[in-house]
C-alpha positions as CSV (number, residue, x, y, z in Angstrom):
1,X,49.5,-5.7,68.9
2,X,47.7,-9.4,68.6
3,X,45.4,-9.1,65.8
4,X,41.9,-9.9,66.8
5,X,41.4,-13.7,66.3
6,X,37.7,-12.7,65.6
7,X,36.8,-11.1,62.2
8,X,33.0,-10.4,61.2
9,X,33.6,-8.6,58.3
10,X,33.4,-11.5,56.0
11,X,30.3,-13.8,57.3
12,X,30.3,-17.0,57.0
13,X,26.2,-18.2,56.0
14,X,27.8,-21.2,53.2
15,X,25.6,-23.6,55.3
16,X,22.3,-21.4,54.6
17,X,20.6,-22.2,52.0
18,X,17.4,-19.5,51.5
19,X,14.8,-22.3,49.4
20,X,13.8,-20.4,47.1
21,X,14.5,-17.6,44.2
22,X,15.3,-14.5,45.1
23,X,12.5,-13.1,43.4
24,X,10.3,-15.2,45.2
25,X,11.6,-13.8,48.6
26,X,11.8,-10.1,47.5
27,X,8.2,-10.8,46.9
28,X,7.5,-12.2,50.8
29,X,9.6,-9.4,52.1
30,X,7.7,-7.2,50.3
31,X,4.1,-8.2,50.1
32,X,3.3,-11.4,51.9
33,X,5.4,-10.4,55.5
34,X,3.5,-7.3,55.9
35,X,0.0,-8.8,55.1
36,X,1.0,-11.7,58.1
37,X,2.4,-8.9,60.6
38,X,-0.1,-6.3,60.1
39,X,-1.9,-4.9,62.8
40,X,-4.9,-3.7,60.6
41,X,-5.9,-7.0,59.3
42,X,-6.9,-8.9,62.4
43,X,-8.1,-11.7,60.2
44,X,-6.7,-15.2,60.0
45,X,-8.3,-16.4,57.2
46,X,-6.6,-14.1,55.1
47,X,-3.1,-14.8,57.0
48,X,-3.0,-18.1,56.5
49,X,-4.1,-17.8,53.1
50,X,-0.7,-15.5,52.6
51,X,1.2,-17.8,54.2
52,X,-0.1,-21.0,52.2
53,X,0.0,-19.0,48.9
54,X,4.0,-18.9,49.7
55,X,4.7,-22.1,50.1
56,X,3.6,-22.8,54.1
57,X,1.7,-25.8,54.8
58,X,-1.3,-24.7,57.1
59,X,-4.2,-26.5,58.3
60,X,-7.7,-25.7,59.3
61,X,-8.8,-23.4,62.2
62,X,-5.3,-21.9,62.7
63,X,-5.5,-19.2,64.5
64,X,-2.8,-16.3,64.3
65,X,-2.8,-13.1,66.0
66,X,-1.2,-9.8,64.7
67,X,2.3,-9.1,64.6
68,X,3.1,-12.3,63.8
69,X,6.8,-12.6,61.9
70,X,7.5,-15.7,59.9
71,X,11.4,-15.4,57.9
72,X,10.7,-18.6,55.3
73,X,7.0,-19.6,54.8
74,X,7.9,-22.5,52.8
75,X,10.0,-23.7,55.4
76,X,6.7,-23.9,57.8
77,X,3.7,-26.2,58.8
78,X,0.9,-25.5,61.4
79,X,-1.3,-28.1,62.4
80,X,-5.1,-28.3,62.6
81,X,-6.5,-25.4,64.9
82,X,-3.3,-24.6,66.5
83,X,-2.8,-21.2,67.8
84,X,0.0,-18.1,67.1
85,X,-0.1,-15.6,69.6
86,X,0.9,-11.3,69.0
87,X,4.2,-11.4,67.7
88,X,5.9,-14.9,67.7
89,X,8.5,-14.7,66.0
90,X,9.5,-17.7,63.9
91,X,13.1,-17.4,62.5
92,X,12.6,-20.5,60.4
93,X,16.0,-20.5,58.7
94,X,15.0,-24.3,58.8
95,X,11.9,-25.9,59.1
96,X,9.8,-25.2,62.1
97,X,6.8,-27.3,62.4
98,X,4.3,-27.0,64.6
99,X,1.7,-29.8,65.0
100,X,-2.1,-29.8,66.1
101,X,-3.8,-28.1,68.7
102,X,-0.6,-26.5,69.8
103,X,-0.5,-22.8,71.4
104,X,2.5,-20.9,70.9
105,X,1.7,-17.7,72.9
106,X,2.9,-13.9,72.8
107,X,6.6,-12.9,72.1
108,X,7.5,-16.5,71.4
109,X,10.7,-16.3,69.7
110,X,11.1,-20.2,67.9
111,X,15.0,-19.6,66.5
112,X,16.5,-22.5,64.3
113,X,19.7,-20.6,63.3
114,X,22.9,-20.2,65.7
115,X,27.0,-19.3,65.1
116,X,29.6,-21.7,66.0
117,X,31.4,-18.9,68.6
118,X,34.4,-21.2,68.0
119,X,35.2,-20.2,64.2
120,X,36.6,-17.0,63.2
121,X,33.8,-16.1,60.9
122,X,31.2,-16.9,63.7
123,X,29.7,-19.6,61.0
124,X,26.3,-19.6,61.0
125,X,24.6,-23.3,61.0
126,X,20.6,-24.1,61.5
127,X,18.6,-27.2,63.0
128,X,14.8,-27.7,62.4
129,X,12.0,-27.1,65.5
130,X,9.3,-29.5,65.8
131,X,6.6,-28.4,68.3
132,X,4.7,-32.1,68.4
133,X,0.3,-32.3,68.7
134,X,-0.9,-30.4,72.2
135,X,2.2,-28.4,73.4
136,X,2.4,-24.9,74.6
137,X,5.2,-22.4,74.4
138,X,4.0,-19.4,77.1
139,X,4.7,-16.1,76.5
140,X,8.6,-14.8,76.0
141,X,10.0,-18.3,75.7
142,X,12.6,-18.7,73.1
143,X,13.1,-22.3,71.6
144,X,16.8,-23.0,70.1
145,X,17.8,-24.8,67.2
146,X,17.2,-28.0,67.2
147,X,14.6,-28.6,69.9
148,X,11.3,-31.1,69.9
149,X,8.8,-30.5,72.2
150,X,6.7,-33.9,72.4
151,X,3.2,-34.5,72.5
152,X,1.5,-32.3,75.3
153,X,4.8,-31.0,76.7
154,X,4.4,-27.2,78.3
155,X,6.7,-24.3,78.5
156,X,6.8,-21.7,81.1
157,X,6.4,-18.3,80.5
158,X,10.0,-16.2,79.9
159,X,11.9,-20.2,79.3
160,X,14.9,-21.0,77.4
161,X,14.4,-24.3,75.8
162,X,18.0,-25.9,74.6
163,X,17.0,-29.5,74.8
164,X,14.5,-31.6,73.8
165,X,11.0,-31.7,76.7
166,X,9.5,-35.3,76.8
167,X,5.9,-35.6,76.1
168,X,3.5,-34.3,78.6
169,X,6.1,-32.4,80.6
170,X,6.7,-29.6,82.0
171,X,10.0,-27.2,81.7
172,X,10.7,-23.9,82.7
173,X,13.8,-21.5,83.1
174,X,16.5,-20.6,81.7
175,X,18.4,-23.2,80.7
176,X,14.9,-24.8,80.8
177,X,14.8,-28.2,83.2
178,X,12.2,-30.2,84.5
179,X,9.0,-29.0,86.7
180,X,6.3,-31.3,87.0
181,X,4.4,-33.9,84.6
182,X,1.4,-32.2,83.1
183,X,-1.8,-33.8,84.2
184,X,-4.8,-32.8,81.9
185,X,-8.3,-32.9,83.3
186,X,-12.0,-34.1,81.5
187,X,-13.3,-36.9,80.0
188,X,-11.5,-37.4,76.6
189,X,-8.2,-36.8,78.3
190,X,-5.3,-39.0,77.9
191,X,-3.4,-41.2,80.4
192,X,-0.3,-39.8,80.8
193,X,2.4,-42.0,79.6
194,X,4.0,-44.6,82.0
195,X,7.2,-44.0,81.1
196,X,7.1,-40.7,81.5
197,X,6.6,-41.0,85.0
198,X,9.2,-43.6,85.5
199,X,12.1,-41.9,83.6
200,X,11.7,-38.9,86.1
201,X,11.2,-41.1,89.0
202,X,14.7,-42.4,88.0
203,X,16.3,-38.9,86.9
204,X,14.5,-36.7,89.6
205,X,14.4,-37.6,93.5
206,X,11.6,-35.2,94.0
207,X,9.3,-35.9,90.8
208,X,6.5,-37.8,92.7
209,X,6.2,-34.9,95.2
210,X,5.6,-32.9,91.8
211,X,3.5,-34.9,90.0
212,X,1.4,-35.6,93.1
213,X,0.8,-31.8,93.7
């Protein structure tokens, strides 16, 4: 019988490293998680508190629902008055940073650790996620390793994000690709960039029709 090139009893995680003493993360696991998912405490003041008294950089008028699951804090920044919906879930085996005014919405699952399926051991490697000023992850998205959203870029509800989203764009799917440029009303509103529009004119035959509607 051919032996099973696969073998997962011996893991291979010799590209992890955790940041911090294990006492350090017995005490997150412990204490700190459960203050940040709980249910009961609907207040985040007191979250973001527990999250900045472990190590995470968080700025003012965060918002953060409950259920929310963060794996490293001190591998995490929020911007200024950003928002984190009922359980996101933010595997942050490297850094995840998220800038201002961003929304990262319900079940949002932001994962920055993979396996290379080619090795034996499945070896596990990670790659930071950088969610840039004004973006928003809808609900049930899950962003891979790796990933930058830019400035004002927009995902679609249920998306799987494997590739970097240009500033003020909008993807959607899964694999993710490109749906329209995102046009954002009022006064103080910025012009959208000109070359966003012209690298999707040049990619994407239909992207005036899109960006017109």
């Amino acid at each position: 019988m051919t032996p099973l090139p696969i073998d997962l009893s011996l893991p291979d995680n010799t590209l992890l490293e955790r940041g911090r003493p294990a006492l350090i993360e017995i005490l997150w696991h412990l204490a700190g998680s459960p203050l940040v998912r709980s249910e009961l405490l609907p207040f985040s003041r007191l979250k973001c508190f527990v999250l900045r008294a472990f190590g995470a950089k968080i700025g003012v008028g965060v918002y953060i629902k409950p259920g929310v699951r963060v794996k490293f804090p001190w591998r995490l920044s929020v911007g200024d008055h950003s928002w984190l919906g009922e359980r996101v879930w933010i595997d942050n085996l490297a850094h995840v940073t998220i800038g201002a005014h961003a929304c990262v919405s319900q079940d949002v699952y932001l994962c920055t650790g993979n396996h290379d399926w080619s090795h034996p051991n499945l070896k596990l490697y990670t790659r930071p996620i950088q969610l840039e000023d004004g973006c928003w992850v809808a609900a049930r998205s899950m962003i891979c390793p790796g990933v930058t959203l830019g400035e004002c870029a927009v995902v679609t509800g249920g998306s799987v994000v494997s590739g970097d989203v240009p500033p003020y764009e909008v993807h959607g799917g899964n694999p993710a690709s490109f749906i329209r440029i995102r046009k954002i009303r009022g006064a103080g509103a910025r012009p959208i960039p000109p070359d966003a529009e012209q690298r999707r004119f040049a990619t994407h035959p239909t992207a005036k029709e899109k960006i017109r509607a």
